[in-house]
N, CA, C and O atoms as a CHARMM CRD file, in Angstrom:
* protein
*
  256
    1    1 UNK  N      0.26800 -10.88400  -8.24200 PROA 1      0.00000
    2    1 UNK  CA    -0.14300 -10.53400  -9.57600 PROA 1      0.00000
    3    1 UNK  C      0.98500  -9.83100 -10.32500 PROA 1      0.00000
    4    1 UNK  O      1.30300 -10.08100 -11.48800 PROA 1      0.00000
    5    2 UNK  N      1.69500  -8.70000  -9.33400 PROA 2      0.00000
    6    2 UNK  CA     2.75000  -8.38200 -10.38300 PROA 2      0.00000
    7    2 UNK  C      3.88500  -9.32500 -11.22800 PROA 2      0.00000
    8    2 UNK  O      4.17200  -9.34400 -12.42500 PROA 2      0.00000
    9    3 UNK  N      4.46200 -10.19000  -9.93400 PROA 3      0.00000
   10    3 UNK  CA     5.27100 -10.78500 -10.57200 PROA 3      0.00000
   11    3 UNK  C      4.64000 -11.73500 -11.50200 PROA 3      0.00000
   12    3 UNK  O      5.23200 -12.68400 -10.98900 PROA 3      0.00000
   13    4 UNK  N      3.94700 -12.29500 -12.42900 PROA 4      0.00000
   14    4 UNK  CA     2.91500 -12.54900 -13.38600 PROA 4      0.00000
   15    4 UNK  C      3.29500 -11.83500 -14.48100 PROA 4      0.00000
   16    4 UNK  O      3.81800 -12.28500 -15.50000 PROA 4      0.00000
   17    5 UNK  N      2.96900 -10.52700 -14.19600 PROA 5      0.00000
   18    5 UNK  CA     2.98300  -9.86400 -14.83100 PROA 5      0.00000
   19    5 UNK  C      4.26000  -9.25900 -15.52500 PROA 5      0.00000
   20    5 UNK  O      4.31300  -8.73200 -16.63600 PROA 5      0.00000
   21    6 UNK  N      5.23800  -9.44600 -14.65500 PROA 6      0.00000
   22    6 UNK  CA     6.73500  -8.77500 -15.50900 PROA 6      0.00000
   23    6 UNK  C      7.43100 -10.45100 -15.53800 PROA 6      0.00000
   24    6 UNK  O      8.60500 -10.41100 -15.90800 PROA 6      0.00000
   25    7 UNK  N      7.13300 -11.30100 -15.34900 PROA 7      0.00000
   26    7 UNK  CA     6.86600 -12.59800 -15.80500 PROA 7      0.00000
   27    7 UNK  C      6.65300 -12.96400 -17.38400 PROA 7      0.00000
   28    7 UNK  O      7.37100 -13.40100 -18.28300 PROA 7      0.00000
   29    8 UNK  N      5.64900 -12.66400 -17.28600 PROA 8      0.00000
   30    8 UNK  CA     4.58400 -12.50700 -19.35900 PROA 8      0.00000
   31    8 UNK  C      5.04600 -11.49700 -19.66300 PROA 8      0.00000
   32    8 UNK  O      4.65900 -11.59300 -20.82800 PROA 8      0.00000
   33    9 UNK  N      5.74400 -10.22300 -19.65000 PROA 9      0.00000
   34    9 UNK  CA     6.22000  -9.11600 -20.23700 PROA 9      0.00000
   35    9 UNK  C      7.90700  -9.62600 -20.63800 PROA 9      0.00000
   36    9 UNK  O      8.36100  -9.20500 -21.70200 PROA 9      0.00000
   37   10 UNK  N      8.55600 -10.28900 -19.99100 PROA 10     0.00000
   38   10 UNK  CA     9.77300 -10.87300 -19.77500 PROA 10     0.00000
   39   10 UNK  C      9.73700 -11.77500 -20.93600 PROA 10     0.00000
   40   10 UNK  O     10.51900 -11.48700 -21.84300 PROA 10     0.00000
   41   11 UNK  N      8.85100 -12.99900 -21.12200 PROA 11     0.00000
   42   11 UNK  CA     8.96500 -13.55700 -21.87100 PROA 11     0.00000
   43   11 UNK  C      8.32900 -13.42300 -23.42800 PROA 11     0.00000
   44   11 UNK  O      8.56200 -14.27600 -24.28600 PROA 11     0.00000
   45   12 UNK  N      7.57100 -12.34400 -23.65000 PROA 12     0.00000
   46   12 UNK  CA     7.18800 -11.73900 -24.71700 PROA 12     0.00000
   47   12 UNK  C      7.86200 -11.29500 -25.13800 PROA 12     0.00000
   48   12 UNK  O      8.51100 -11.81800 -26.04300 PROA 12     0.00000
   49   13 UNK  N      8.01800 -10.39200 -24.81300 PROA 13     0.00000
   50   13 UNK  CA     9.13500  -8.74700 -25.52300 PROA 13     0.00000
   51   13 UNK  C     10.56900  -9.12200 -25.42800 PROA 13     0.00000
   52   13 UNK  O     11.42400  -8.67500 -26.19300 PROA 13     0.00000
   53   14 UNK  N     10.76500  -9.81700 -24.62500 PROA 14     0.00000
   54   14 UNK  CA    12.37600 -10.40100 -24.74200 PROA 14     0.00000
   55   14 UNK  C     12.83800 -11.52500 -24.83500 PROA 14     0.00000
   56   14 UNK  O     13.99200 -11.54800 -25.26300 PROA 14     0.00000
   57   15 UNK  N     12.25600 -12.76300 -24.53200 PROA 15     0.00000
   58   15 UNK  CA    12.50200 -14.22100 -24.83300 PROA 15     0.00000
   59   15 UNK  C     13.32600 -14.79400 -23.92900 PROA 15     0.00000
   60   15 UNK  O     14.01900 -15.78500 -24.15900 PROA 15     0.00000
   61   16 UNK  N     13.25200 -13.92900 -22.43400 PROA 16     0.00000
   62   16 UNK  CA    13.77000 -14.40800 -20.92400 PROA 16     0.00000
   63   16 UNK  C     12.60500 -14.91300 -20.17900 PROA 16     0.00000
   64   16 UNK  O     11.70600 -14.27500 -19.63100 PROA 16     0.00000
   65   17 UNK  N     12.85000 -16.54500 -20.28800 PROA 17     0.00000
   66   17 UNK  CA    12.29300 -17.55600 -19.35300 PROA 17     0.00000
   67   17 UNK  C     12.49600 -16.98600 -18.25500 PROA 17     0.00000
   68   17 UNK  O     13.62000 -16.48500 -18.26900 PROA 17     0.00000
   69   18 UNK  N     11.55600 -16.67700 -16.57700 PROA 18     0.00000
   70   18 UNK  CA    11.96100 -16.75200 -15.67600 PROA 18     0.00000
   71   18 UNK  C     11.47000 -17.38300 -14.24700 PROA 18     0.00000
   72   18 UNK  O     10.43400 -18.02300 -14.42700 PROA 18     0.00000
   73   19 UNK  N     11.81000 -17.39400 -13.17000 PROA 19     0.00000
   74   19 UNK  CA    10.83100 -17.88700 -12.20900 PROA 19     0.00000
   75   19 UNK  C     11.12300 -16.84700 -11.02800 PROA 19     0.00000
   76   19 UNK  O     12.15600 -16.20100 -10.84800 PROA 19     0.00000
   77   20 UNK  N     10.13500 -16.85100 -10.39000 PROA 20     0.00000
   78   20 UNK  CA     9.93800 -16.62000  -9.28200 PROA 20     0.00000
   79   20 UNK  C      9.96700 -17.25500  -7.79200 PROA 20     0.00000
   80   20 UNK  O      9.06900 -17.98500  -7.37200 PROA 20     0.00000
   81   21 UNK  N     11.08700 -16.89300  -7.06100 PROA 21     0.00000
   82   21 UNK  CA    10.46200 -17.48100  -5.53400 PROA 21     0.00000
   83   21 UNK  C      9.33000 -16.90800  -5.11400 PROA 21     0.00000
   84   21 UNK  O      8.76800 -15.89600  -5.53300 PROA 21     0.00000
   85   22 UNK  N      9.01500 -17.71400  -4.16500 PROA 22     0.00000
   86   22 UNK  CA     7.85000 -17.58000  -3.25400 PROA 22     0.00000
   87   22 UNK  C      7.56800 -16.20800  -2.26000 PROA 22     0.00000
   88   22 UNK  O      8.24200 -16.27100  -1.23100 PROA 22     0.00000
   89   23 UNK  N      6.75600 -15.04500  -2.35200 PROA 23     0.00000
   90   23 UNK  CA     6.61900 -14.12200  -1.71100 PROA 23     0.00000
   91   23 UNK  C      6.86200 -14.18900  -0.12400 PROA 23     0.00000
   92   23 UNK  O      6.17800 -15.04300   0.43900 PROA 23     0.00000
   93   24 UNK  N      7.55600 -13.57700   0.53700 PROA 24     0.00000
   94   24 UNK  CA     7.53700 -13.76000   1.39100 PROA 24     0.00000
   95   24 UNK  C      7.56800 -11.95600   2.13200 PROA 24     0.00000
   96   24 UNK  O      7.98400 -10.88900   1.68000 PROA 24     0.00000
   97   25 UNK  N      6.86400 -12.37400   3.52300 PROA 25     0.00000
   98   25 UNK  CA     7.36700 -11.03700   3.87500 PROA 25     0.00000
   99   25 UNK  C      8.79500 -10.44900   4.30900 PROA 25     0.00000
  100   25 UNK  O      9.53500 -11.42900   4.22700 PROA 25     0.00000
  101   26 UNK  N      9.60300  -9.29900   4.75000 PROA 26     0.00000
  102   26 UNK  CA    10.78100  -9.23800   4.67800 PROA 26     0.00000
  103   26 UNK  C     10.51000  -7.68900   5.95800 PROA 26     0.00000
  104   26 UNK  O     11.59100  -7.31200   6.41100 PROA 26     0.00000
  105   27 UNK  N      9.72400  -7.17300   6.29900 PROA 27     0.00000
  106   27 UNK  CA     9.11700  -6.22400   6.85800 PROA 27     0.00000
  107   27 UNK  C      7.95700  -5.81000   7.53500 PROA 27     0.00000
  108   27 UNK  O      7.01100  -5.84700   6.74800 PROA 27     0.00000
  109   28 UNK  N      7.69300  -5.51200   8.41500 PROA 28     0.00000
  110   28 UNK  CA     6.45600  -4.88200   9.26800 PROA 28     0.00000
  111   28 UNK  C      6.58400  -3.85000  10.18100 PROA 28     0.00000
  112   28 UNK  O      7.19400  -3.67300  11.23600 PROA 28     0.00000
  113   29 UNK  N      5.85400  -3.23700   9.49100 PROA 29     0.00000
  114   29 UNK  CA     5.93400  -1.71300  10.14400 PROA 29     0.00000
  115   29 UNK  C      4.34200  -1.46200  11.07300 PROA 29     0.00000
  116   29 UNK  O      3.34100  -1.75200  10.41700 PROA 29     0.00000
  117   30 UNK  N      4.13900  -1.03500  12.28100 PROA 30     0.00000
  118   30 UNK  CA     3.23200  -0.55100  12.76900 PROA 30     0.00000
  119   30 UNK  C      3.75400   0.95600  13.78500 PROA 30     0.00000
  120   30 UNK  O      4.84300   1.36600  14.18700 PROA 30     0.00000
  121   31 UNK  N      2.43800   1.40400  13.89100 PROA 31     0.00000
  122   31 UNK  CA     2.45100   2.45900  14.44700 PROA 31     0.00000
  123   31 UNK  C      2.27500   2.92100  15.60700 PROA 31     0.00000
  124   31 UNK  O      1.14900   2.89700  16.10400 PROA 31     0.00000
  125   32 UNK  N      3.57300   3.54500  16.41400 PROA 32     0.00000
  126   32 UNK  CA     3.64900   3.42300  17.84900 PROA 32     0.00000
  127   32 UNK  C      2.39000   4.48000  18.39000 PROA 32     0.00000
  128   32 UNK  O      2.16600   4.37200  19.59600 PROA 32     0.00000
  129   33 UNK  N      1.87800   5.08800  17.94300 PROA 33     0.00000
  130   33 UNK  CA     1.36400   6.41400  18.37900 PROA 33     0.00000
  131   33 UNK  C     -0.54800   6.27800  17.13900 PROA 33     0.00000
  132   33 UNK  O     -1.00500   5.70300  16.15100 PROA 33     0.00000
  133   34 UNK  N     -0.96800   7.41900  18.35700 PROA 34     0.00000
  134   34 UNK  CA    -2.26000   7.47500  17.28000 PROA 34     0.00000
  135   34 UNK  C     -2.41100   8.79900  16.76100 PROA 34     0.00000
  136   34 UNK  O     -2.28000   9.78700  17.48300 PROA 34     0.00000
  137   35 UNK  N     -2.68300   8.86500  15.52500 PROA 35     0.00000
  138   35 UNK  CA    -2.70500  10.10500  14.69400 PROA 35     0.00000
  139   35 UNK  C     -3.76500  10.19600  13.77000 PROA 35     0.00000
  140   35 UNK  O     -4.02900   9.12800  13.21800 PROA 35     0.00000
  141   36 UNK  N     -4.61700  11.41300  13.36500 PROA 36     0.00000
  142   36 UNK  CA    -5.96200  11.66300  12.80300 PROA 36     0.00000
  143   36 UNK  C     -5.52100  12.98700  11.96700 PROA 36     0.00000
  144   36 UNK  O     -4.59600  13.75400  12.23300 PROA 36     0.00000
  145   37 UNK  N     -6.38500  13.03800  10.94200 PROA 37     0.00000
  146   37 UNK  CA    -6.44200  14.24100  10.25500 PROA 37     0.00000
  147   37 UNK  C     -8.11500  14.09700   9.46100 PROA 37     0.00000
  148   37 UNK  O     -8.94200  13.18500   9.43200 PROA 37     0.00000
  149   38 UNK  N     -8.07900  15.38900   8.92100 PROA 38     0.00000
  150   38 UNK  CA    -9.91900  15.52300   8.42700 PROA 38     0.00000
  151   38 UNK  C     -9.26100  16.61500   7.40700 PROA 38     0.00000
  152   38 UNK  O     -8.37500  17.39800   7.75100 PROA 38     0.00000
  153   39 UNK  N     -9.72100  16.56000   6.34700 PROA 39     0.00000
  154   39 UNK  CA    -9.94100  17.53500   5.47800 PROA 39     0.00000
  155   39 UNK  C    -11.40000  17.56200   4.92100 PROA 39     0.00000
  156   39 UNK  O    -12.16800  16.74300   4.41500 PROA 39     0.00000
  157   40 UNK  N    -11.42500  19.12800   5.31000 PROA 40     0.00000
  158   40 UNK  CA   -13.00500  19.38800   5.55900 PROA 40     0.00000
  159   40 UNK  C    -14.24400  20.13700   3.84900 PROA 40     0.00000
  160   40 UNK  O    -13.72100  21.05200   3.21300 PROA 40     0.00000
  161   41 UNK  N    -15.26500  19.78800   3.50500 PROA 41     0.00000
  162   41 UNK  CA   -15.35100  20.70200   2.23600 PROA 41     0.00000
  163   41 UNK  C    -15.76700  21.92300   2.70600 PROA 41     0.00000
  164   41 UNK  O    -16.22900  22.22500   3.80700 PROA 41     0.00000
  165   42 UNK  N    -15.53700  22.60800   1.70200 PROA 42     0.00000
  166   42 UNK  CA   -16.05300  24.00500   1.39300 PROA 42     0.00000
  167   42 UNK  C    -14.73000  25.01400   2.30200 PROA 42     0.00000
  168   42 UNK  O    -14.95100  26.14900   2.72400 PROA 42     0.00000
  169   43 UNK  N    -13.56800  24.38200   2.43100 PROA 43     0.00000
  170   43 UNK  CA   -12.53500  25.13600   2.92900 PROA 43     0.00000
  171   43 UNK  C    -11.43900  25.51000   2.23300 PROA 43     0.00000
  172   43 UNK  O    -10.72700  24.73300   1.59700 PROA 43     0.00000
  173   44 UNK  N    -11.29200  26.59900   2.32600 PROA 44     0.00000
  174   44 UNK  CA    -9.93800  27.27000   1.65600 PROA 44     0.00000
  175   44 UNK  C     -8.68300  26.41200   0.76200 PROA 44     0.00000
  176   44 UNK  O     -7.74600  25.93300   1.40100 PROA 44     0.00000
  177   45 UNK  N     -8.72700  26.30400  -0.31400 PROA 45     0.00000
  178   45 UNK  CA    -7.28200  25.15900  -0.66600 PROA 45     0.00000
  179   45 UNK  C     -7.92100  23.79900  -1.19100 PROA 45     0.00000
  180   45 UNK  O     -7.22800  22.89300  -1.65700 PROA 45     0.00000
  181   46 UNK  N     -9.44400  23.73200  -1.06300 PROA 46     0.00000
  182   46 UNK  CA    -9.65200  22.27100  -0.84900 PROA 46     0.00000
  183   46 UNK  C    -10.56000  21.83300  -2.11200 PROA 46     0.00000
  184   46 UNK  O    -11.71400  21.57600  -1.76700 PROA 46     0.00000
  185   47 UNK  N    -10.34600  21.70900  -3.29400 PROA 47     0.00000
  186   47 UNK  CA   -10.92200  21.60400  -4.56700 PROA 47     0.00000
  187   47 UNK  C    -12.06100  20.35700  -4.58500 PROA 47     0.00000
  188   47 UNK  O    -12.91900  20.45600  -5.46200 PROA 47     0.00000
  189   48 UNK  N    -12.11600  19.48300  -3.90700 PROA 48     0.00000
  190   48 UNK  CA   -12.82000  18.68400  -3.99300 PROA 48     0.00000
  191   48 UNK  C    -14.20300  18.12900  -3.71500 PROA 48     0.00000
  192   48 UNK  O    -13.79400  16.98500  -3.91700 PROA 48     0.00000
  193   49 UNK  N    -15.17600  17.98300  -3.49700 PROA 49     0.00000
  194   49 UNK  CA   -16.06700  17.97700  -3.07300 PROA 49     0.00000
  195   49 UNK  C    -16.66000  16.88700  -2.18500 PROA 49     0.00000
  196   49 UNK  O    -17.72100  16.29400  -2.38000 PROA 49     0.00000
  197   50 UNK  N    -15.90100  16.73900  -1.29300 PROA 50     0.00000
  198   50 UNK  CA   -15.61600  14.86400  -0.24500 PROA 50     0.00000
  199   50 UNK  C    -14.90200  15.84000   1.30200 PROA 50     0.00000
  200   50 UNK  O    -13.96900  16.64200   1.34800 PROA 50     0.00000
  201   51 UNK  N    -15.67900  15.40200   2.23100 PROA 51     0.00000
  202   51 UNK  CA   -14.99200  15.43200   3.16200 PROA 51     0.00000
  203   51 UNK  C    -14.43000  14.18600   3.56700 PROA 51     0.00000
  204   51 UNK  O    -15.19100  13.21800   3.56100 PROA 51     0.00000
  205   52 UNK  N    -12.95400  13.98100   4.00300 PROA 52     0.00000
  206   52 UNK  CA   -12.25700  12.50300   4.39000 PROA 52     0.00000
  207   52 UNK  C    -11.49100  13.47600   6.00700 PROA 52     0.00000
  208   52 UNK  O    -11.14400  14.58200   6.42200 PROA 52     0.00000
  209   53 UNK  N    -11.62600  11.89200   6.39500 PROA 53     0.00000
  210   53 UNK  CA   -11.06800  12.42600   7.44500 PROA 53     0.00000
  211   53 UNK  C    -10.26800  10.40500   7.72800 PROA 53     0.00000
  212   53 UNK  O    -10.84100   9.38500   7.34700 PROA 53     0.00000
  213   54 UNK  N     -9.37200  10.44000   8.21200 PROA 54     0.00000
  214   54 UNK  CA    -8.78700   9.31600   8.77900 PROA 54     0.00000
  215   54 UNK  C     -8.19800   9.58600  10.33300 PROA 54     0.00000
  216   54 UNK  O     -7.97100  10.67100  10.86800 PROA 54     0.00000
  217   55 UNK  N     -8.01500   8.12200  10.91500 PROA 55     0.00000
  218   55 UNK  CA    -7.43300   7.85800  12.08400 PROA 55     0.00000
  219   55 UNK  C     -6.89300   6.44800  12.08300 PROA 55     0.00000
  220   55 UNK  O     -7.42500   5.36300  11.84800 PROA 55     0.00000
  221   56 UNK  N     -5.36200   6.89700  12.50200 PROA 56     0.00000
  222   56 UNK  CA    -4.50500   5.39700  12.71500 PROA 56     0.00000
  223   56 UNK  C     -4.44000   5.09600  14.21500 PROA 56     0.00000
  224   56 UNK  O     -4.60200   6.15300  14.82500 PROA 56     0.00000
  225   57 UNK  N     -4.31700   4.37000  14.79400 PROA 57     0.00000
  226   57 UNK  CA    -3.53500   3.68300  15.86800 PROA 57     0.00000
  227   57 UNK  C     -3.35000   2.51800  15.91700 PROA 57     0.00000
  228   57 UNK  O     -3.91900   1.66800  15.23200 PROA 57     0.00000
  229   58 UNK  N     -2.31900   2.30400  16.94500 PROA 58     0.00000
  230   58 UNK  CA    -1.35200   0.99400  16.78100 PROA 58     0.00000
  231   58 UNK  C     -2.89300  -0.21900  17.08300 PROA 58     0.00000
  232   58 UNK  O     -3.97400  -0.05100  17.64800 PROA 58     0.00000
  233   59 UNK  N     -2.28300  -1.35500  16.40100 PROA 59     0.00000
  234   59 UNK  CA    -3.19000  -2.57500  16.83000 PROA 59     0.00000
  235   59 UNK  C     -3.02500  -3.09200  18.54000 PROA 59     0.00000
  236   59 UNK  O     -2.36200  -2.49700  19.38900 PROA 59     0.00000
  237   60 UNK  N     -3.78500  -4.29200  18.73300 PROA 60     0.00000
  238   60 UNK  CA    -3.27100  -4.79600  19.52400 PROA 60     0.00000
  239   60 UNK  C     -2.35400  -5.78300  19.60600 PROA 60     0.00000
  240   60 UNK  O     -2.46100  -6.75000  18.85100 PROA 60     0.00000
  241   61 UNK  N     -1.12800  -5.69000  20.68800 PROA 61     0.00000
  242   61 UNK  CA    -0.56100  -6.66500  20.17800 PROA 61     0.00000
  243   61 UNK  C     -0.40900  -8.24700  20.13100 PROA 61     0.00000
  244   61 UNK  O     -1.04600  -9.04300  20.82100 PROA 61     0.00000
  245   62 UNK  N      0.23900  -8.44700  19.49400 PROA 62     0.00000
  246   62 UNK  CA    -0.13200  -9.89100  18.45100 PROA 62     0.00000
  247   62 UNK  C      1.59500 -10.48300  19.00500 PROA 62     0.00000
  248   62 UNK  O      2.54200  -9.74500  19.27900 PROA 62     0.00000
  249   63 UNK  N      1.57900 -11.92100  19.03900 PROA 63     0.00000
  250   63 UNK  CA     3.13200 -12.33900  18.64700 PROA 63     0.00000
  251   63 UNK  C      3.11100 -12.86600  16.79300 PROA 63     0.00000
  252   63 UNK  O      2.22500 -13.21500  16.01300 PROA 63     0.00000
  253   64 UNK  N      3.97500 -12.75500  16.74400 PROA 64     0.00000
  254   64 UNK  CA     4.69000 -12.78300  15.23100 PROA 64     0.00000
  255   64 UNK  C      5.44900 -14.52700  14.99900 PROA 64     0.00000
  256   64 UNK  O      6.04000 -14.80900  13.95700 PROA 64     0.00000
């Protein structure tokens, strides 16, 4: 969608035809380790009224 978008901004506002290649990926990052955090309500610092809490760990692995 972005590139679309500075695509039609490109050729509006400035009168540069352009194209785009094809997205591709160039990177993948995963995570060796597992890590959690919680931010809790009604605690010191914490303005919001939502407790969230998340947890990552690595997938299983996959070949590429």
């Amino acid at each position: 969608m972005q590139k679309e978008v500075i695509q039609a901004t490109l050729a509006t506002d400035f009168g540069i035809d352009v194209e785009f290649r094809e997205t591709t990926m160039i990177c993948i990052e995963r995570p060796i380790g597992t890590g959690a955090a919680v931010e809790l309500l009604g605690k010191a610092d914490n303005p919001f009224l939502a407790t969230v809490g998340l947890r990552i760990e690595p997938a299983r692995s996959t070949a590429v």
